[in-house]
C-alpha positions in Angstrom: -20.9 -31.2 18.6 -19.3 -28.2 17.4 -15.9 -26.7 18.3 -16.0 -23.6 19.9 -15.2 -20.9 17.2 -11.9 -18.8 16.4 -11.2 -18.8 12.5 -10.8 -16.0 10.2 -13.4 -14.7 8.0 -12.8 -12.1 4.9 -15.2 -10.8 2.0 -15.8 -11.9 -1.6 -14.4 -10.1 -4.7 -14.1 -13.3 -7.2 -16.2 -16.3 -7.9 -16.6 -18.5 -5.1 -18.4 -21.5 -4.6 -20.6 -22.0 -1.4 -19.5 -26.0 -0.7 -18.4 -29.2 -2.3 -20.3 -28.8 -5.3 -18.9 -26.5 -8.2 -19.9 -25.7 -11.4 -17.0 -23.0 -11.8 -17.2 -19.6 -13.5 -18.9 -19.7 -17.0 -18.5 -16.9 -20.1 -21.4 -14.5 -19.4 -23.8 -15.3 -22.2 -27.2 -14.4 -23.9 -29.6 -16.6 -21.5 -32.6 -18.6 -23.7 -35.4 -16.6 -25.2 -36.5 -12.5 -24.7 -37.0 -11.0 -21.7 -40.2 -12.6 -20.0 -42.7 -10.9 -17.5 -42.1 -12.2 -14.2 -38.5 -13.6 -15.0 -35.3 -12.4 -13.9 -32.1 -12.9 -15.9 -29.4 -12.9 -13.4 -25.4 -13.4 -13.8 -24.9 -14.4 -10.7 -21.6 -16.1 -8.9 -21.7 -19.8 -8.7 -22.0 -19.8 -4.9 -25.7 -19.0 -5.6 -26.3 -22.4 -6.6 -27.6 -23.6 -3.4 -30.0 -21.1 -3.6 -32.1 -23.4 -6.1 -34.8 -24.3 -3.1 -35.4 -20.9 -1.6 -35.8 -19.5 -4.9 -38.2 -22.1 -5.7 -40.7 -21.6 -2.9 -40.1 -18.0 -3.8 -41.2 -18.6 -7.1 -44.4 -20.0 -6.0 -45.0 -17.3 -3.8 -44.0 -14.1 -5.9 -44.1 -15.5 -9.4 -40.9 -14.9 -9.7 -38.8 -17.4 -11.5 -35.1 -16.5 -11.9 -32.7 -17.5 -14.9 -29.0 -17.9 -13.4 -25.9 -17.6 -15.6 -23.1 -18.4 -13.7 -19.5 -16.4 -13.8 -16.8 -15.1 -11.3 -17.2 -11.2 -9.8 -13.7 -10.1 -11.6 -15.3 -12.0 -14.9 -18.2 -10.3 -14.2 -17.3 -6.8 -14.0 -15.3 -7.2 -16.8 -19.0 -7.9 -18.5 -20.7 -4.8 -16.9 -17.7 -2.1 -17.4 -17.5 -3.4 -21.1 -21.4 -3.6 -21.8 -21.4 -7.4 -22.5 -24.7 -7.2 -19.7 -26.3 -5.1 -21.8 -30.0 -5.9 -22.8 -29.0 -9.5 -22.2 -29.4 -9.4 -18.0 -32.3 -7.4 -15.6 -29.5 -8.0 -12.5 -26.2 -9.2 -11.3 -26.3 -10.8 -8.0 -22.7 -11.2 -6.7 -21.3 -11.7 -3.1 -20.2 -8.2 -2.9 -20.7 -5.0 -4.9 -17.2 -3.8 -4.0 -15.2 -5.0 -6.6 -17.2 -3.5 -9.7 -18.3 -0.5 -7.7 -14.5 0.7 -7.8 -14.7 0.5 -12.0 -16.4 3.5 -13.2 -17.6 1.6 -16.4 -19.1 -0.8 -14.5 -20.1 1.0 -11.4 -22.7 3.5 -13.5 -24.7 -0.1 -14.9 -25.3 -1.1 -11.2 -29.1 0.4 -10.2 -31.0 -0.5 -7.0 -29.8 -3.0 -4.4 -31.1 -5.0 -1.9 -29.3 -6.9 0.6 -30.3 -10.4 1.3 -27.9 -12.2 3.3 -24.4 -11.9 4.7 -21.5 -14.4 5.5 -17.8 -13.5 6.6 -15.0 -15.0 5.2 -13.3 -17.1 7.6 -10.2 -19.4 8.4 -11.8 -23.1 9.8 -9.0 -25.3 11.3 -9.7 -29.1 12.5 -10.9 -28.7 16.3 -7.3 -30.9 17.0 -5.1 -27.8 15.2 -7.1 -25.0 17.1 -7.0 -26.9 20.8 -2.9 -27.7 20.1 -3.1 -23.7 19.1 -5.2 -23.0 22.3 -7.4 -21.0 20.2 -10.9 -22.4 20.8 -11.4 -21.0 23.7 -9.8 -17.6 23.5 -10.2 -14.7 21.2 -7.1 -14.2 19.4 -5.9 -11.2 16.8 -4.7 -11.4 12.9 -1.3 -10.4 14.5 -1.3 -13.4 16.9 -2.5 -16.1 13.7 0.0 -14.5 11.3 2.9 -15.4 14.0 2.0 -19.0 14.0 1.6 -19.1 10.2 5.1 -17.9 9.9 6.3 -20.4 11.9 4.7 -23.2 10.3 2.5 -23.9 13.1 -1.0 -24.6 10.9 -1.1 -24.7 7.3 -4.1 -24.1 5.2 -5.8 -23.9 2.0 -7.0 -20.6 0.0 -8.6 -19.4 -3.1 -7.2 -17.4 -5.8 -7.8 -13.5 -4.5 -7.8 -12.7 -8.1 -10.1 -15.9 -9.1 -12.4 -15.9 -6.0 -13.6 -13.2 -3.8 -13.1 -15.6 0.0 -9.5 -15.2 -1.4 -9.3 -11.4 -2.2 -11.3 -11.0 0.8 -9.0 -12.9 3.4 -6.0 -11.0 2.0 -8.1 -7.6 2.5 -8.7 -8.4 6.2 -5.2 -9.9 7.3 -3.8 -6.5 5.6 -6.1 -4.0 7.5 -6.1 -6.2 10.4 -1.9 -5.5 10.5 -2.2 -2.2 9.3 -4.3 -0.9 12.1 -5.1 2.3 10.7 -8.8 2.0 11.7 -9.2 2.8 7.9 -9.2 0.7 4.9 -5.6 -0.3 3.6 -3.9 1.7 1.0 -1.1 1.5 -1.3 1.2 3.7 0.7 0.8 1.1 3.8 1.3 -2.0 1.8 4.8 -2.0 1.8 4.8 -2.3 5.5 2.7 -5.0 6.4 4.4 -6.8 3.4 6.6 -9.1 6.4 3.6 -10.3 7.8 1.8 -10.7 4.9 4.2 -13.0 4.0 4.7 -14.8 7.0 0.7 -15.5 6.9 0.9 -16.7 3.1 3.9 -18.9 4.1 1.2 -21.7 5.7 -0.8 -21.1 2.6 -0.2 -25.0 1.7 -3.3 -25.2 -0.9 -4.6 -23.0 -3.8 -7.8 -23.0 -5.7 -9.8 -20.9 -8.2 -12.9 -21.7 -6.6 -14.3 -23.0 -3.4 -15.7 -25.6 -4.8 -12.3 -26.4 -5.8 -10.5 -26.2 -2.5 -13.1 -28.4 -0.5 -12.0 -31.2 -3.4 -8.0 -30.7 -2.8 -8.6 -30.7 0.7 -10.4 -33.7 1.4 -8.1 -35.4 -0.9 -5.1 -34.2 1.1 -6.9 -35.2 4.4 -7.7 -39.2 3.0 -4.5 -39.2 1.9 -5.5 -40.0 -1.7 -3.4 -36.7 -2.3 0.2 -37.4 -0.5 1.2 -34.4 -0.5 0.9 -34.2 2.8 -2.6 -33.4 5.2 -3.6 -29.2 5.6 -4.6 -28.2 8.6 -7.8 -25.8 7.7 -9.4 -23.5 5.1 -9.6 -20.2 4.4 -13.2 -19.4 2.9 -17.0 -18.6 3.5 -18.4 -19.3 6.9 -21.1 -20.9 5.3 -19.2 -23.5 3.6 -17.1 -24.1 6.8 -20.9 -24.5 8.6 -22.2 -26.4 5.6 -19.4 -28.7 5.6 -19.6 -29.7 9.3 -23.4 -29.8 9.4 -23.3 -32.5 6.9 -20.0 -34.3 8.5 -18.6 -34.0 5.6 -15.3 -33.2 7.3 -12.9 -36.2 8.5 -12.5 -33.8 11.1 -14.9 -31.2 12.4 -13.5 -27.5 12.2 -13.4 -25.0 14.6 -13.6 -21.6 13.8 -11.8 -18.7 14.0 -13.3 -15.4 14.7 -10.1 -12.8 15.0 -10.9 -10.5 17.6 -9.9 -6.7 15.5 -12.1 -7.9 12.6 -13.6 -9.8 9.8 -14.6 -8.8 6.1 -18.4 -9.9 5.0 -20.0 -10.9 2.1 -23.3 -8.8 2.0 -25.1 -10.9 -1.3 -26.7 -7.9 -2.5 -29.5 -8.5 -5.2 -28.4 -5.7 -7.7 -31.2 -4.6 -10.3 -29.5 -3.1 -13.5 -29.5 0.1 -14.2 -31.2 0.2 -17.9 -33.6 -2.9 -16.3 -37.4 -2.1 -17.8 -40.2 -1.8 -16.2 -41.3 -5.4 -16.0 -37.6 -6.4 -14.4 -37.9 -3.7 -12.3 -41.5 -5.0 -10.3 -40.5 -8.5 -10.6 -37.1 -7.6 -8.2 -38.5 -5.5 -6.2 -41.3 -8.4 -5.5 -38.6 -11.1 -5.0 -36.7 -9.4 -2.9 -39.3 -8.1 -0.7 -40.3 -11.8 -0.3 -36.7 -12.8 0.4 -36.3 -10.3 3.3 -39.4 -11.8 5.1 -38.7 -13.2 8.3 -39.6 -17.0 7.2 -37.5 -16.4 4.0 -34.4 -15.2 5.9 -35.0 -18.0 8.6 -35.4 -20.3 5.4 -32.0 -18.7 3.8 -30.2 -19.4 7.2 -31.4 -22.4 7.6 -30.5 -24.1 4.0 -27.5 -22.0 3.1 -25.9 -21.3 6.5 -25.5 -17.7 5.2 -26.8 -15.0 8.2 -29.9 -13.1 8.1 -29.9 -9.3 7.1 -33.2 -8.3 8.6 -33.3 -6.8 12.1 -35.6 -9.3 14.6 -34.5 -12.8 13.0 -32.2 -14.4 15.1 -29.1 -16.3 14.7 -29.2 -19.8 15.3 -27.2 -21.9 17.5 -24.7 -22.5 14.8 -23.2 -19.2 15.1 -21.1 -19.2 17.8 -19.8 -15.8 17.6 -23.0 -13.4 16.6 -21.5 -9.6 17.3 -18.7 -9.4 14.4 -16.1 -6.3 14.1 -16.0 -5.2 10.1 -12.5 -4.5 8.7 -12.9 -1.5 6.1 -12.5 -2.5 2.7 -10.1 -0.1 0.2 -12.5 1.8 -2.1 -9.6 3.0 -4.6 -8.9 1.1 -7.4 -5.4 1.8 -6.7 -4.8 0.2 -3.4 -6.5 -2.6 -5.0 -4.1 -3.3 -8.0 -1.5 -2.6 -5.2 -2.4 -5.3 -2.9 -2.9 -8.1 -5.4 0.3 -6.9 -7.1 2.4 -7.6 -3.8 0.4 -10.6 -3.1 1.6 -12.2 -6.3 5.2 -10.8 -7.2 6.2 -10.5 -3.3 4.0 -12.6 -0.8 2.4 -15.3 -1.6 5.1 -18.7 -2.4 5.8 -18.7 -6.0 4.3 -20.9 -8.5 5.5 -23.6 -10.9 3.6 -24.7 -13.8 4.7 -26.7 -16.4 2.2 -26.7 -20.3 1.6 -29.9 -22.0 0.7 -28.3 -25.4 -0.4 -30.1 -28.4 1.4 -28.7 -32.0 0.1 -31.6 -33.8 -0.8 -31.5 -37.6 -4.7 -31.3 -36.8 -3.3 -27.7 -34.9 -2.8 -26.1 -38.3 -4.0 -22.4 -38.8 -6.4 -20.7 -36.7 -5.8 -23.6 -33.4 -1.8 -23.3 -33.4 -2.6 -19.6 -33.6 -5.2 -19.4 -30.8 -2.7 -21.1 -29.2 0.0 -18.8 -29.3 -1.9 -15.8 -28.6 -3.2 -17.5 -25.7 0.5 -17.8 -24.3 1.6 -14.5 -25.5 -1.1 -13.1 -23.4 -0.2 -14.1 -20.6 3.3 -12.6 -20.6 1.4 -9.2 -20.0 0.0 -8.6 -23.9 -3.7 -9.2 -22.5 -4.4 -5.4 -21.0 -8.2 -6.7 -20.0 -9.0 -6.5 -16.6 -8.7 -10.2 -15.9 -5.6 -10.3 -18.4 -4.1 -7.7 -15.6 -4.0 -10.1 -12.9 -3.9 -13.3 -14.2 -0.5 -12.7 -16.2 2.8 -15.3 -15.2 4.3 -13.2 -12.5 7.7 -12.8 -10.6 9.8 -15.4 -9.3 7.2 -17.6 -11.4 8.4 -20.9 -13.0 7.0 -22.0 -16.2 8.0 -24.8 -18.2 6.9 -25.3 -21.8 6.7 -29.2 -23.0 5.2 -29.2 -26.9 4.6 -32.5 -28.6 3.2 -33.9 -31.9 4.2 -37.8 -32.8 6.6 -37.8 -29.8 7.3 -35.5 -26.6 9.0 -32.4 -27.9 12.6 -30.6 -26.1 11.0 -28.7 -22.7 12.0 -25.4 -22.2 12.2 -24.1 -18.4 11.7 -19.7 -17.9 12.4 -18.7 -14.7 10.9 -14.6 -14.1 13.0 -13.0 -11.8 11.7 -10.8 -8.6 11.6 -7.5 -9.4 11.7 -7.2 -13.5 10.9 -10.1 -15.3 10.4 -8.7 -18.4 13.4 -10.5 -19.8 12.1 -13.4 -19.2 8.5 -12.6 -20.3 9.7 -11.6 -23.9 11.3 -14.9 -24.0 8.2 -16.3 -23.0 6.7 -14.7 -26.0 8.9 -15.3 -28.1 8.9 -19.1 -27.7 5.3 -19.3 -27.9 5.2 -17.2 -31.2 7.6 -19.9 -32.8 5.2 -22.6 -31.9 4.7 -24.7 -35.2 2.5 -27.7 -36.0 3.3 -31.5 -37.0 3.0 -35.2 -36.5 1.0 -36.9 -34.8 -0.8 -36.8 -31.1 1.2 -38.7 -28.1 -0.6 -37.1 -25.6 0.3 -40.2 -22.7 3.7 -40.3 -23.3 4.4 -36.5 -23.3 2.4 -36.4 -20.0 4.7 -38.7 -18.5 7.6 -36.6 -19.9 6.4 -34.2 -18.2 6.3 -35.9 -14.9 10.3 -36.7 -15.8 11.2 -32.9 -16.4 9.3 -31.8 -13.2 11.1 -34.2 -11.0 14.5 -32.4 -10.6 12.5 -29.3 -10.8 10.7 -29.9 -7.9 14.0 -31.6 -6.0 15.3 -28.6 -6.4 12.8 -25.8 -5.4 10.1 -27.8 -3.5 8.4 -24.9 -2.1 6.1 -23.9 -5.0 2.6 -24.2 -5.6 3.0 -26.4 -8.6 0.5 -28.0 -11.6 0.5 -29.4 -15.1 -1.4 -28.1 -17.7 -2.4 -30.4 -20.5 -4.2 -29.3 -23.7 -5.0 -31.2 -26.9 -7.0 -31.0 -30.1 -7.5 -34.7 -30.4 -7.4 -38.3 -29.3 -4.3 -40.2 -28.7 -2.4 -41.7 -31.5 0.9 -42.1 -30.8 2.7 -43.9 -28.3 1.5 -45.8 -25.0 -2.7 -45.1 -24.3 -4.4 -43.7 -21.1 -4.7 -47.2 -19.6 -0.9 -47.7 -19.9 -0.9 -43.9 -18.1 -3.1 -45.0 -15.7 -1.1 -48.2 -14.9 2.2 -46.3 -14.3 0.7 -43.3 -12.6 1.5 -45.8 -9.2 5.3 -45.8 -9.6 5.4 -41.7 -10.2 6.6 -40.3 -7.1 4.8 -39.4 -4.1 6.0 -35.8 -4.3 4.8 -35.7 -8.1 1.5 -37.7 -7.6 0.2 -35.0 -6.0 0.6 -32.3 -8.7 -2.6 -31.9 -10.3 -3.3 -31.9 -14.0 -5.5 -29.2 -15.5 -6.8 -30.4 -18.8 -8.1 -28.7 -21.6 -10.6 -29.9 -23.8 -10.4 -28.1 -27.7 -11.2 -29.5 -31.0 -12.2 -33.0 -31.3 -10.6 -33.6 -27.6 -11.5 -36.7 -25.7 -14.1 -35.0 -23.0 -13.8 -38.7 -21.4 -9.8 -39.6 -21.2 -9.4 -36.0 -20.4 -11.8 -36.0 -17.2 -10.4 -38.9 -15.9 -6.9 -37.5 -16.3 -7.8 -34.9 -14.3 -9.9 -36.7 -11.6 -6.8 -39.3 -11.5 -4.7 -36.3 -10.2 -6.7 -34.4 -8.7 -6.9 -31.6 -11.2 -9.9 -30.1 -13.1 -11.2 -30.0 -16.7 -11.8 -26.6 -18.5 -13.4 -26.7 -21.7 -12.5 -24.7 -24.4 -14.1 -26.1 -27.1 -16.5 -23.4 -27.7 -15.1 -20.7 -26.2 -11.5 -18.5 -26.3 -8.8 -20.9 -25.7 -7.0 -17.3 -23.9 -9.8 -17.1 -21.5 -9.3 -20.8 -20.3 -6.0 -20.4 -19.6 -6.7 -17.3 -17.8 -9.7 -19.1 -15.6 -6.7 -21.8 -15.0 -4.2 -19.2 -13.7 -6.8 -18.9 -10.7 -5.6 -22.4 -9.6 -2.1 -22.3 -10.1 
């Protein structure tokens, strides 16, 4: 049986995935062959993967058959405003328009749109956290939940609001819900909801560039495989909350929040391009006109727990709350850039993350210099629009740990609140010096790294805080991944739980690498084939 409902639910403005299962964002790319009669290609977010079965049976019953490529809504309208879309896609189909409606380059590619389903964003705790809270069976306010954030009285875990949209759409809501201007948030009121803001973000105990993601770290903190301590609830879609107790996939069933001055929705609308041809143009209309039937929509609700946009379907009993209050969501670009800026150099806890990086001989020429340009942008050198926002940031802690035949001398920057420019410019500096040599000890320079971070971590425990591990190549030097794996035991339990992002480029062991990662708890990005300074940027959404 379900607890009675009082979470939090926001919109989407990054790539977000709709449960346990997650692909994760991938380059925008030319799909397979020439446009087709009767096919859609569609760069889609990866939440739209559980869409496979409706689309099916609508295939059968439009002829309709639609080609997903799979990439975040910030990735994505990087695509659009810069053409990338161009003659390669007949539609994006993200949670929200929102985003990408706010850049005029993009904006003027979107054509028709059809809405086709909906789903706040929404905070589930475990039904035992809400009844200590006395929530679940009262409506309470954003005001009311940010109190008992700030004193430590639930934690939770969150995307990435410039990775995933559930993030950027929770930290929308919780700042117009505590602005209460009855208008959408801008930059001018900011600075003084920034107290709460931060006492809100203070329980933020997890952090994920995807959904997907942050169903993974959660259910590793709740078995305890991750002892770093159990969360108390998620932040995210309320379809994924619904999903995930539907299929008792929850050690504990959640209750959900539904904060009585408003929620921001994901809308999921089915957006034909603007230069789309004739052919693209009848097939969308035709599919979308079957997916706004009344058995489609029941069919949509049913299998993706997302709610139904057409008047006359009703809401089934999984809904517990079915009238919803919409927070307005800031239209300027400006109040935008101003939010996720405070978010990241004022609100949120600060991160710590320390690079495993591989300057081996097999690094030589254009990999040690991919490499540093991949650094150097992210002291502020990458002006793209994900570049912007997935930069290090104030009161950010980054550790730099090279190695070739043995671990190399780490080297801790710590970016000051306010202007850490100083600090970047070292940054950049270090990285442009990086130079190749010797051999490959990739095990033994990841347990270096667990050595340097132990003090670190002593000494400043409150920090989101990760590893990141590239190499080029398989192990030659020093202990092997089964020695690793042996000693990972005796690490620490307040290191064990610090997850590893790997990076796969060159001849990199795809193998030894994933089970790094999965050993941890991290992920694996692969940047064998594609820009080693987009990976890293795609990572910065987890750290």
């Amino acid at each position: 049986m379900r607890t009675p409902s009082t979470l939090v639910l926001v919109l989407l403005l990054v790539s977000a995935c709709t449960g346990p299962a997650d692909p994760g964002p991938a380059e925008p790319g030319l799909p397979a062959g020439p446009p087709r009669p009767g096919v859609l290609r569609v760069l889609a977010g990866s939440e739209l993967t559980d869409m496979g079965d409706v689309l099916e049976e609508a295939a059968a019953a439009t002829g309709v058959r639609v080609e997903f490529t799979f990439t975040g809504t910030l990735e994505g309208t990087e695509a659009l405003a810069g053409g990338a879309v161009d003659g390669r896609y007949d539609a994006v189909w993200f949670s929200s328009n929102r985003y990408p409606a706010g850049v005029p380059e993009a904006a003027r590619r979107l054509g028709a749109q059809v809405e086709v389903m909906s789903s706040p964003v929404v905070l589930g705790l475990t039904g035992s956290k809400a009844r200590e809270l006395g929530w679940t069976d009262r409506r309470v306010g954003w005001g009311e939940i940010a109190e008992a954030a700030g004193r430590r009285a639930f934690s939770y875990g969150m995307t990435d609001p410039s990775a995933s949209n559930s993030g950027f759409s929770a930290l929308v809501g919780v700042a117009s819900a505590l602005a209460g201007a009855g208008a959408a948030v801008d930059a001018a009121q900011i600075d003084a909801v920034t107290p709460e803001l931060k006492a809100f973000f203070s329980a933020q105990a997890l952090s994920a560039g995807s959904s997907g993601w942050l169903w993974q770290a959660y259910q590793r903190r709740a078995t305890g495989e991750d002892p770093g301590g159990k969360v108390d609830g998620l932040i995210n879609y309320e379809s994924v909350l619904l999903s995930v107790d539907s299929v008792r996939a929850s050690p504990e069933e959640f209750a959900v929040v539904y904060p009585s001055d408003g929620v921001v929705t994901a809308d999921y609308p089915f957006t034909l391009l603007a230069d789309a041809g004739d052919d693209a143009r009848d097939a969308h209309r035709r599919l979308t006109d079957h997916l706004r039937t009344p058995d489609a929509q029941r069919r949509i609700m049913e299998t993706t727990h997302r709610r139904p946009v057409v008047p006359g379907v009703a809401l089934s009993d999984d809904f517990t709350q079915r009238d919803l209050v919409e927070l307005p969501f800031p239209v300027a670009q400006t109040a935008v850039d101003a939010l996720l800026a405070a978010y990241f150099d004022e609100i949120r806890r600060p991160s710590r993350t320390l690079y495993v990086l591989d300057t081996s001989g097999s690094m030589a020429g254009d990999r040690i210099a991919s490499l540093r340009s991949a650094l150097i942008g992210l002291t502020g050198a990458d002006d793209s629009l994900t570049g912007r926002y997935r930069r290090f940031r104030s009161r950010e802690e980054v550790t730099m740990l090279p190695f070739g035949t043995t671990p190399g001398e780490p080297r801790t920057f710590t970016l000051p609140e306010g202007d850490p420019a100083a600090a970047l410019a070292g940054i950049a500096a270090y990285a442009g010096g990086l130079r190749e040599g010797g051999g490959t000890a990739i095990y033994d320079s990841l347990s270096r790294a667990y050595e340097v971070m132990g003090p670190l971590v002593a000494a400043d425990p409150d920090r989101f805080t990760s590893i990141v591990l590239m190499t080029d190549g398989e192990n030659t030097d020093g202990s092997g991944l089964a020695e690793f794996e042996a000693s990972f035991g005796s690490v620490p339990a307040r290191l064990r739980g610090v997850p590893v992002f790997t990076v796969l480029f060159g001849e990199g062991s795809d193998d030894e690498l994933t089970r790094v990662a999965a050993l941890t708890g991290g992920k694996v990005f692969d940047a064998r084939a594609v820009d080693l300074g987009g990976v890293f940027r795609e990572i910065r959404g987890y750290q």
